[in-house]
C-alpha positions in Angstrom: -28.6 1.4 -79.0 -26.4 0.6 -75.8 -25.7 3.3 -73.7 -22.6 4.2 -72.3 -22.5 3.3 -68.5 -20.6 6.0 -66.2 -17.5 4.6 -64.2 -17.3 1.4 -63.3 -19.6 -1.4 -64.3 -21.7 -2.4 -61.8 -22.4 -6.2 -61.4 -24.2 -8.5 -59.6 -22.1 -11.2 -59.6 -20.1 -9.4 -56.8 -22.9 -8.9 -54.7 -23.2 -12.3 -52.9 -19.3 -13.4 -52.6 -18.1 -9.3 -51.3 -21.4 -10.3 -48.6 -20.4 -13.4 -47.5 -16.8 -11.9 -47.2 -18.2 -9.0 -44.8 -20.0 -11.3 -42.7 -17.4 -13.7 -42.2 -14.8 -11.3 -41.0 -17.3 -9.5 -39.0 -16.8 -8.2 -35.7 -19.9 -6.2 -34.9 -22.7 -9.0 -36.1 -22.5 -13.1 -36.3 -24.7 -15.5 -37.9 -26.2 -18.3 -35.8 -25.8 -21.2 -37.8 -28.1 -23.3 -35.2 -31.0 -20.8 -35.3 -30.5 -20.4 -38.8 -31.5 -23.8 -39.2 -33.9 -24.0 -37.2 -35.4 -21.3 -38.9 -35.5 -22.6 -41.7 -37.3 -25.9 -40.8 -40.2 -23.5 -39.0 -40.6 -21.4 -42.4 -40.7 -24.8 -44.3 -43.4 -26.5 -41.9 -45.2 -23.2 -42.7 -44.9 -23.7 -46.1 -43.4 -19.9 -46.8 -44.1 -18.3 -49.5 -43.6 -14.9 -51.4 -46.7 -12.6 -50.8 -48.4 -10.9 -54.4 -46.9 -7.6 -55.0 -50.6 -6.6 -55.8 -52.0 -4.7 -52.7 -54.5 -2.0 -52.0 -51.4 0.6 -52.1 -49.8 -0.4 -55.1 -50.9 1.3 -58.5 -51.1 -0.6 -61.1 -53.0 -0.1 -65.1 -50.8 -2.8 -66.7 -49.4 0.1 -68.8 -46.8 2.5 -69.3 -47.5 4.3 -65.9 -47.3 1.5 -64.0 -43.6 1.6 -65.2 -43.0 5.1 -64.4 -44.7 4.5 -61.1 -42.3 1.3 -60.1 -39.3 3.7 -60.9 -40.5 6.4 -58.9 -41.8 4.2 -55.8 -38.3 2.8 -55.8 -36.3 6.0 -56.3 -38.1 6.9 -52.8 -37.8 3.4 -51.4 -35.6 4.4 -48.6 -36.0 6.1 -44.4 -39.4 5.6 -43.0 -38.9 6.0 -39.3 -38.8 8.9 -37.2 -41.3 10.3 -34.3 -44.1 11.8 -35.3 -44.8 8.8 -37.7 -45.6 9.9 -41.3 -48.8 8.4 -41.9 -50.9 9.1 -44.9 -54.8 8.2 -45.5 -55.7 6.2 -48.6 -59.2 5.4 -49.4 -60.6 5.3 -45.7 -56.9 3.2 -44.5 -54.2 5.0 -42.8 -50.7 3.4 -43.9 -47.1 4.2 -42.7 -43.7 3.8 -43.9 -43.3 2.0 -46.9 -47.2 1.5 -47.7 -47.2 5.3 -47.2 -45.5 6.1 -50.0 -46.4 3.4 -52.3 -50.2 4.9 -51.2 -49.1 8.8 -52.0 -47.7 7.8 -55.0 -51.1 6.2 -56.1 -53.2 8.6 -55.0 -50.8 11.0 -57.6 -50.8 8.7 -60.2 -54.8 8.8 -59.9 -54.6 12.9 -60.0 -54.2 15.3 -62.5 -50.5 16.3 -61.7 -48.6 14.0 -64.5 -46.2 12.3 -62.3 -45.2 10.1 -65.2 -43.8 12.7 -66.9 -40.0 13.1 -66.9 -39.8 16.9 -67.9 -42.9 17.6 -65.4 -40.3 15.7 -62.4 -37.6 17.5 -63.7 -39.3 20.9 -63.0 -41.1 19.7 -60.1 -42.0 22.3 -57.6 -41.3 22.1 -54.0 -44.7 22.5 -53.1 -45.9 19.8 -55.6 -43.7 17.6 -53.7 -45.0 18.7 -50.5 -48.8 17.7 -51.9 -47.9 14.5 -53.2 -46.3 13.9 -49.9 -49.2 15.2 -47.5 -50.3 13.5 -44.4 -49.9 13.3 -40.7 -46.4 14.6 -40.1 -43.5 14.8 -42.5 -41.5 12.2 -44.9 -38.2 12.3 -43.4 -35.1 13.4 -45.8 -37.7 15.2 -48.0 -35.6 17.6 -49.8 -33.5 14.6 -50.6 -36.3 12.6 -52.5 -37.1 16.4 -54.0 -34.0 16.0 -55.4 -33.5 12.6 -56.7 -37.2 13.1 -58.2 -36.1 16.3 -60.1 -33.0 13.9 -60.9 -35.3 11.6 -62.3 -36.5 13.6 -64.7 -34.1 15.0 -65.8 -31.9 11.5 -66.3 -34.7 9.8 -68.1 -35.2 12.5 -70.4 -31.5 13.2 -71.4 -31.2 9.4 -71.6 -34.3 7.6 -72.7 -36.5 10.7 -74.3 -38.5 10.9 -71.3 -39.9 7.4 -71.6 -39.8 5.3 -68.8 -40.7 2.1 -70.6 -37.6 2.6 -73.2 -35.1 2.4 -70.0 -36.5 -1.1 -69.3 -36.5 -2.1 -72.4 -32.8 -1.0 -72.9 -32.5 -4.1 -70.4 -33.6 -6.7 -72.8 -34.9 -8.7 -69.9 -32.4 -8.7 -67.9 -32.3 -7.8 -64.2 -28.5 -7.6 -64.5 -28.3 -5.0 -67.3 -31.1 -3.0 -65.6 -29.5 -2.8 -62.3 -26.5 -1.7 -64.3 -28.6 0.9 -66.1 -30.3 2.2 -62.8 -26.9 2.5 -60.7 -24.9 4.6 -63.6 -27.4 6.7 -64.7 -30.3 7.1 -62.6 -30.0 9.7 -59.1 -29.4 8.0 -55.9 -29.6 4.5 -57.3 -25.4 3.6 -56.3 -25.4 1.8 -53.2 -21.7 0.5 -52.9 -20.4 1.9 -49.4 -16.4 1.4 -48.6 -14.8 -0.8 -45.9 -11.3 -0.1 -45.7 -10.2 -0.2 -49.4 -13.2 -2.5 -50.5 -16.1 -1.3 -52.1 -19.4 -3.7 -50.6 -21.9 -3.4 -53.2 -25.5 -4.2 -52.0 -28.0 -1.9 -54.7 -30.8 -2.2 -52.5 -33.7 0.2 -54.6 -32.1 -1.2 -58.0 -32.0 -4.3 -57.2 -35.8 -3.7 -56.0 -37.2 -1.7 -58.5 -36.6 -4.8 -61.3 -38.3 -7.7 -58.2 -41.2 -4.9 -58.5 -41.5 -4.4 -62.6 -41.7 -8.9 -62.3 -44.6 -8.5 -59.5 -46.4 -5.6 -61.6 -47.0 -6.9 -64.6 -46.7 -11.1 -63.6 -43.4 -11.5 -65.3 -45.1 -10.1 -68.9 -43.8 -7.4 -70.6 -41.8 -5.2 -68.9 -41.7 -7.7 -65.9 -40.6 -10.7 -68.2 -36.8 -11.3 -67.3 -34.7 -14.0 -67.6 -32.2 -14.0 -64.7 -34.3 -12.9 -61.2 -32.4 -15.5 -59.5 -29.5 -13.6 -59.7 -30.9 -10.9 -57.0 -30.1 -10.7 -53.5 -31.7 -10.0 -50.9 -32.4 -6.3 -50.3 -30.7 -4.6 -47.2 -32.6 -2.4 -45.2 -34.0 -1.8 -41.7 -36.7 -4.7 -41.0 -35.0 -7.5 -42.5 -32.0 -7.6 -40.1 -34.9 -6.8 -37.2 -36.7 -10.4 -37.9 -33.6 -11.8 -38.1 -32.9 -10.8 -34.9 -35.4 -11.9 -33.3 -34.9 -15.1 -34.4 -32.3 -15.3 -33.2 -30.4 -15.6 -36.8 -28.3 -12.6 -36.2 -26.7 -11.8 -33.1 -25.0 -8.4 -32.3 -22.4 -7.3 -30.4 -22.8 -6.3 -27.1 -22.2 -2.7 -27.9 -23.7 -2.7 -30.7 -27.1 -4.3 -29.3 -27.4 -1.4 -26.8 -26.7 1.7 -29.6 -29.5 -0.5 -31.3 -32.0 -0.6 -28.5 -31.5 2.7 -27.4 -32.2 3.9 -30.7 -28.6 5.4 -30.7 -28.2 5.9 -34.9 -25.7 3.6 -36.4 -23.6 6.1 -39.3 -24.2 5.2 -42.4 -21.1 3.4 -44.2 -19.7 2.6 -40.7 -18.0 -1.0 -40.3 -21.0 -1.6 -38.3 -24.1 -0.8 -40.5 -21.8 -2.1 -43.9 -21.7 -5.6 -41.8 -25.5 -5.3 -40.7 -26.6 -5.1 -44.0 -23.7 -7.4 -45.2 -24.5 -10.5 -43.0 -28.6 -9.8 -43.5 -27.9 -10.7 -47.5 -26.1 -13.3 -46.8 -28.0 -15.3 -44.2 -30.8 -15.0 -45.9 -28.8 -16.7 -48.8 -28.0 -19.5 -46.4 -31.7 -19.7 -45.8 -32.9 -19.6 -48.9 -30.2 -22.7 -49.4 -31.3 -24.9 -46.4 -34.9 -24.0 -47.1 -34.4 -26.0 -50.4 -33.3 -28.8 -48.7 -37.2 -28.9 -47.3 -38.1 -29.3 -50.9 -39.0 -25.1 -51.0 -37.8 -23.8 -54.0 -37.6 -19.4 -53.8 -35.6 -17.2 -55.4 -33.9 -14.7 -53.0 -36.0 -11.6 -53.2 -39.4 -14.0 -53.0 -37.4 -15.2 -49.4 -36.7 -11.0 -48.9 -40.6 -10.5 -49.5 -41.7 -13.2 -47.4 -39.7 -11.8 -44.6 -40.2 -8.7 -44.6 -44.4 -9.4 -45.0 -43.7 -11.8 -41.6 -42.0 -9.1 -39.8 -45.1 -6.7 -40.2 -47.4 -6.9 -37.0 -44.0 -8.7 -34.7 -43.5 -7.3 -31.1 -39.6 -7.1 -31.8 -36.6 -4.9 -30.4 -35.7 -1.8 -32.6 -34.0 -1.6 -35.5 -31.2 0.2 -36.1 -31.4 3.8 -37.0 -29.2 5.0 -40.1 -30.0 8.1 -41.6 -29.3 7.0 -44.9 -31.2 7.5 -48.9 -29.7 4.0 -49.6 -32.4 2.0 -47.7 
């Protein structure tokens, strides 16, 4: 059965051409077609490549859970930073930002509490949340992700029964149709901000959530689908950092100093839409000149190699957007 998708039918056959648009016309951030390059000749000479999903944080039985647990990382995928840091400990390591959640969400799944369970997230108690959530300082926006998780619930059970694994399978393989299926129905998920009279889709966490399901489960079974070359990369914070620093993105004056100062940048603003806008598409442009180096990667394997060579970098900030998108 094909479910009925709410509004407009998202699609990401828009994503790339409505980026390259925004970047072109930009006025608050350029590409650097000369560092570009050379960028891309450094990652070829050494030999990039995507990093497994598989890591110490990540939960994984090769099951129905693991599904639930992709859906949920992702529906929380978004606003890291803040002073104190959250940190939470996993098994004797102490992990931040994303690995923070992806750990806390593990440590859950490993519990007693049945996480996996839609109707359980649809009733979910504040201080459940709080628990699943505990560690040095606090998640920022957490009555936000309280929300979307009660959301959750409640979509997949009015929707799918309350089984996770029947909204991928609605997909039939197909990253397209799942991204569709996540953005109309699923809390949180639509990430299409205005410019002017132009919607700029970019569905960040949908987008993410189906790269995740392919590095969970090795492309089998509920990670088996046919058109992952179709994905972007993913705009958020750390991507647009590296690229920075190398020089691949260069800001305006003003906005360089908001930036540095930690000033925050307003979510939908011209200047975060083109921030995220010219990050997806100059990695595009290097996941194009990289192939003329013989290196062959889809766009989110270039996102995941980027944003694994930006952990541990001495870099200027990123820009600060209090935002659920990213």
């Amino acid at each position: 059965m094909r479910l009925p998708f709410l509004g407009p039918r998202p699609s990401l056959e828009q994503l790339l051409p409505a980026a390259r648009r925004t970047a072109e016309r930009a006025r608050w951030v350029q590409i650097d077609a000369a560092h570009l390059r050379a960028t891309a000749r450094r990652l070829a000479e050494a030999g990039v490549s995507a990093p497994p999903w598989a890591q110490p944080y990540h939960f994984s039985d090769g099951g129905p859970r693991t599904v639930a647990y992709v859906v949920l990382l992702d529906s929380l995928n978004f606003c890291f930073w803040g002073e104190p840091r959250w940190v939470v400990e996993y098994r004797g390591q102490r992990y931040s930002g994303y690995p923070a959640l992806a750990a806390s969400l593990k440590r859950a799944f490993e519990g007693e509490m049945p996480f996996w369970d839609a109707r359980h997230l649809e009733r979910l108690r504040e201080e459940e949340a709080r628990s699943l959530f505990r560690g040095e300082g606090e998640l920022p926006l957490f009555r936000q992700r309280l929300a979307i998780l009660r959301g959750l619930g409640r979509a997949v059970r009015r929707h799918w029964a309350g089984d996770f694994t029947a909204l991928i399978e609605e997909a039939d393989g197909s990253v397209a149709r799942l991204v569709g299926l996540l953005v109309a129905h699923l809390p949180g998920f639509d990430d299409a901000p205005r410019l002017g009279t132009r919607r700029i889709p970019f569905y960040k966490r949908a987008q993410i959530c189906a790269s995740d399901l392919w590095g969970a489960f090795g492309g089998q079974e509920w990670g088996a689908f046919m058109d992952l070359d179709r994905l972007t990369a993913f705009a958020d914070y750390k991507l647009p950092q590296v690229l920075r620093h190398w020089g691949v993105l260069t800001y305006a004056p003003a906005l360089a100093r908001r930036v540095d100062a930690l000033e925050p940048v307003k979510a939908g603003s011209r200047e975060e839409v083109e921030l995220r806008a010219a990050t997806v598409w100059a990695v595009e442009q290097l996941r194009r000149e990289l192939g003329h180096f013989g290196l062959s990667l889809r766009a989110f394997e270039l996102d995941w190699a980027l944003w694994s060579a930006a952990q541990g970098l001495e870099m200027a900030p990123h820009h600060r957007t209090l935002t659920i998108r990213y």
